[in-house]
C-alpha positions in Angstrom: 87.6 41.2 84.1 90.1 43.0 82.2 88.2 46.3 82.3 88.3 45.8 86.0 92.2 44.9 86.0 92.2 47.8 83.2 90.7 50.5 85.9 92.5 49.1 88.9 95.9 49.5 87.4 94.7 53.4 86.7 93.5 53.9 89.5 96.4 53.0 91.3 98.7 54.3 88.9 97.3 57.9 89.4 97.5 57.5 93.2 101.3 56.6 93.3 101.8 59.8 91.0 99.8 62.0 93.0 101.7 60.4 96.1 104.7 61.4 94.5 103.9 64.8 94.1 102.8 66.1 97.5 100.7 68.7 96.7 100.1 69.8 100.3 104.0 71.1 100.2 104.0 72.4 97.7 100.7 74.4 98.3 101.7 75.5 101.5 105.1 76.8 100.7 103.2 78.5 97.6 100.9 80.2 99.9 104.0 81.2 102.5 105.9 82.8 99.5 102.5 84.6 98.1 102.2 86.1 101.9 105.5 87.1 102.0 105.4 88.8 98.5 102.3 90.5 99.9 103.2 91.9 103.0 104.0 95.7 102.7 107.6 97.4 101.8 108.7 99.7 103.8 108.3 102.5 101.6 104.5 101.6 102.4 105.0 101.1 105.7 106.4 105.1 106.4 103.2 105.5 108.4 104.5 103.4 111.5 107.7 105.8 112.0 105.7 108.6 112.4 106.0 109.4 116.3 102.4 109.0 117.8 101.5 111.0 121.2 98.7 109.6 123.1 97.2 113.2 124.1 97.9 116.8 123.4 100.1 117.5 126.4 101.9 114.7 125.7 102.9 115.7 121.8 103.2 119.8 123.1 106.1 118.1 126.1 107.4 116.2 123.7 108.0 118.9 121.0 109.5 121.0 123.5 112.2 118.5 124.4 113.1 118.2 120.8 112.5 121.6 119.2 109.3 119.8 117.0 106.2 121.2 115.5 103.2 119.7 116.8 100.9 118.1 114.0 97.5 117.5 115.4 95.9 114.9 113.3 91.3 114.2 113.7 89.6 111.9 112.2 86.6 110.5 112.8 86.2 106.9 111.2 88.3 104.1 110.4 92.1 104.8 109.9 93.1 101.1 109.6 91.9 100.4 106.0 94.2 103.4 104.8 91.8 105.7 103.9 91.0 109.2 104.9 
């Protein structure tokens, strides 16, 4: 019988302390601030200022209204995993 009180009282004992803690909170504004240190600077993120024409003519117009080169960028594959 004691054993059993013994175990009981542990057992209970370890619940109120994990109660107390609230690990769920605390891992979820853990994961928040790990995304946020994560996300991309915006020295990384250059690439989106970079003034994207949807054809040819529309990049040669557009250089002539601002007195721009035109760059004309292929490729053939998958841009989005920042690789050429």
């Amino acid at each position: 019988m004691f054993r059993l009180n013994l175990m009981i009282g542990a057992l209970l004992a370890a619940g109120v302390a994990l109660a107390a803690d609230k690990p769920a909170e605390r891992d979820a504004a853990w994961i928040d601030q790990r995304v946020k240190e994560w996300q991309p600077t915006a020295e990384e993120k250059r690439f989106d200022e970079i003034g994207w024409a949807k054809d040819i003519r529309e990049a040669e117009k557009l250089a002539k209204e601002n007195n721009r080169p035109v760059f004309l960028f292929t490729h053939d594959g998958r841009m989005n995993i920042g690789r050429c």
